[in-house]
C-alpha positions as CSV (number, residue, x, y, z in Angstrom):
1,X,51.1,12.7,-46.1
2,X,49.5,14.5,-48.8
3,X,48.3,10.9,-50.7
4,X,47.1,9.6,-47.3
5,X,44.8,12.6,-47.1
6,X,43.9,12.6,-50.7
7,X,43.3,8.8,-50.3
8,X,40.7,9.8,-47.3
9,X,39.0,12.2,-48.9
10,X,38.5,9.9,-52.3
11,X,37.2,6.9,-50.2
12,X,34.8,9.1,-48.1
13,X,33.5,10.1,-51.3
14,X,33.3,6.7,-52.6
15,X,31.3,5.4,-49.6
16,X,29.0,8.6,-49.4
17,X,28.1,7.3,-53.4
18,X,27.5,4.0,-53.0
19,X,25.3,5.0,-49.5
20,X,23.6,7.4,-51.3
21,X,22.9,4.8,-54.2
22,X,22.2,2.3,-51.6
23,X,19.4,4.6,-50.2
24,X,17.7,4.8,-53.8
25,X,16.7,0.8,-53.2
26,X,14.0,-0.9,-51.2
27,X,16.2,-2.8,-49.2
28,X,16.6,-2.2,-45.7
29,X,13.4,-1.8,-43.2
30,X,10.1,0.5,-43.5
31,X,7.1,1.4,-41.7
32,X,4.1,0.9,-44.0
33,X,1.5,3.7,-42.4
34,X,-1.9,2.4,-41.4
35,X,-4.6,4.7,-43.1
36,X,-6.7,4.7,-40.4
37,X,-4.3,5.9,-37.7
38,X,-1.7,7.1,-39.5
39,X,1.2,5.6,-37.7
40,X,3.3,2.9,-38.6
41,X,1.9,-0.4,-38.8
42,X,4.7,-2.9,-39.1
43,X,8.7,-2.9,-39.5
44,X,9.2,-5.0,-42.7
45,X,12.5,-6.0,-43.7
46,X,13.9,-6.2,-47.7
47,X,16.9,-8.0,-48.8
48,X,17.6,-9.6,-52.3
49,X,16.7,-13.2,-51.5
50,X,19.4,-16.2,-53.4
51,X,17.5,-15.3,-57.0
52,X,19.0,-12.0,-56.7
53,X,15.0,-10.7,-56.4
54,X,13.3,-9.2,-53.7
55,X,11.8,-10.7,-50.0
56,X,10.1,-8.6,-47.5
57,X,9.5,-10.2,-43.8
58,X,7.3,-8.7,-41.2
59,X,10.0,-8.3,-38.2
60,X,7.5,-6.7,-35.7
61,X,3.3,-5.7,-36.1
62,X,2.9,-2.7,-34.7
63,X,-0.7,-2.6,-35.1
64,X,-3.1,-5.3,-35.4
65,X,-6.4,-3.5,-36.5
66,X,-9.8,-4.8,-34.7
67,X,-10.9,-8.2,-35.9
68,X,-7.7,-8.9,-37.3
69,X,-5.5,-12.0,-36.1
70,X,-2.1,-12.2,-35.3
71,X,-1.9,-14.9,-37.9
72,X,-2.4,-14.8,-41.9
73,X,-6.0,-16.8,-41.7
74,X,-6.9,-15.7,-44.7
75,X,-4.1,-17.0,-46.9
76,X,-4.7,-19.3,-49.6
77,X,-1.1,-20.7,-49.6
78,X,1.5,-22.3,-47.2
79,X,1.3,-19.5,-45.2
80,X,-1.9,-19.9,-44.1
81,X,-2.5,-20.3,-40.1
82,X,1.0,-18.7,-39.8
83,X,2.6,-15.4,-37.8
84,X,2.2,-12.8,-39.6
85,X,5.3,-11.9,-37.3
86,X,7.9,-13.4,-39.3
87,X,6.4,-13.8,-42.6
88,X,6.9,-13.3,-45.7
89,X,5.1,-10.6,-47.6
90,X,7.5,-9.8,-50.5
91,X,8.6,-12.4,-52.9
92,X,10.2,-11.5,-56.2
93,X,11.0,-8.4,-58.1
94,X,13.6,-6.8,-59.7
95,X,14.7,-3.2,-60.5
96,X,13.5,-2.4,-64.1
97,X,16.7,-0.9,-66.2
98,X,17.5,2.5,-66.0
99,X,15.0,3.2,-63.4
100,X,14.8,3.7,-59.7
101,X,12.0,1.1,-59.5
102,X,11.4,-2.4,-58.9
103,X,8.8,-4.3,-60.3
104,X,7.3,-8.2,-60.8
105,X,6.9,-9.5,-57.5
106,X,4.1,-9.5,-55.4
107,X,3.0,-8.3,-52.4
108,X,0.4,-10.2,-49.7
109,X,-2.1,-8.2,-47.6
110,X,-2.7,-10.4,-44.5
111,X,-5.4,-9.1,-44.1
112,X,-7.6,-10.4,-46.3
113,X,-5.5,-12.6,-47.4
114,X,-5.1,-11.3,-51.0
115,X,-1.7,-11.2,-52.9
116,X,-1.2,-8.1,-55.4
117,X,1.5,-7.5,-58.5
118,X,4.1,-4.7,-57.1
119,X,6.0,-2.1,-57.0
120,X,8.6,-0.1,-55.1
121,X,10.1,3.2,-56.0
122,X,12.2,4.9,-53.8
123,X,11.5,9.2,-52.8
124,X,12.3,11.6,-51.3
125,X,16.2,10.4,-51.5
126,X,15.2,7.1,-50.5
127,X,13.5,8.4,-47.3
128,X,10.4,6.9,-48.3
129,X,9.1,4.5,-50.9
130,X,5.7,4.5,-52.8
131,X,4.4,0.8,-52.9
132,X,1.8,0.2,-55.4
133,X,-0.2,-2.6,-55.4
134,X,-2.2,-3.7,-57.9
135,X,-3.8,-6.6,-60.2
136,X,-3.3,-6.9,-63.8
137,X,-2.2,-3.0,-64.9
138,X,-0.5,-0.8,-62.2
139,X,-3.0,1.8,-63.1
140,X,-5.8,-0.4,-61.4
141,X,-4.0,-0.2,-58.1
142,X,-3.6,1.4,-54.8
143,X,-0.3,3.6,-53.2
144,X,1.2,3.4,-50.2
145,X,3.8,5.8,-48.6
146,X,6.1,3.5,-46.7
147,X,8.6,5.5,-44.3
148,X,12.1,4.1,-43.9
149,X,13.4,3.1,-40.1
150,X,16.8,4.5,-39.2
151,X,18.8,1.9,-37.8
């Protein structure tokens, strides 16, 4: 009886670590915030891709700002002309040693159509994630607050 309890208790533990560490990552699904509205403008959904790196997919727009289409027009690759619902953002990146941080992918703003170095670091216990942007030196950049979705 006793080891069956102690056993219990010692694998609770162990899964409360390893969801705990698991919420220090950009995996799962977040709201990016729009600036101009403040509320969330997408669900985007990070896994590790085959490479063992990073790729982000719009599941749902929540906002499609004036003017903007529901496609990526702008893009100067092979996603250009397609859903934005169902594409993919994030490609590459990897957590830098040490450090609760991810870094060396990019990031697309479909948008405009303009794709941006990245990174991801995980706050507020993982609630929330900044996303930086940038092109050439993160300190040329631009920070987002992303919100993780409970689900």
């Amino acid at each position: 009886m006793k080891k069956s309890v102690l056993s219990i208790v010692v694998l609770s533990g162990l899964l409360l670590c390893a969801q705990a560490n698991a919420q220090l990552s950009p995996l799962g699904v977040w709201n990016p915030i729009d600036e101009a509205s403040g509320k969330p403008a997408a669900e985007i959904a990070i896994k590790l891709n085959a490479a063992g790196t990073l790729s982000g997919v719009i599941q749902k727009n929540l906002i499609v700002p004036p003017g903007a289409s529901a496609t990526c027009d702008k893009c100067a690759d092979e996603r250009k002309g397609k859903p934005t619902q169902g594409l993919e953002v994030i490609r590459g990146g990897k957590k830098l040693e040490g450090k609760d941080v991810w870094e060396g992918g990019k990031i697309i703003d479909v948008n405009d159509g303009k794709e941006y170095s990245v990174r991801f670091t995980p706050i507020d216990g993982g609630k929330k994630m900044e996303v930086r942007g940038y092109i050439g030196s993160p300190m040329l950049g631009k920070t987002q607050t992303w919100v993780r979705v409970d689900k």
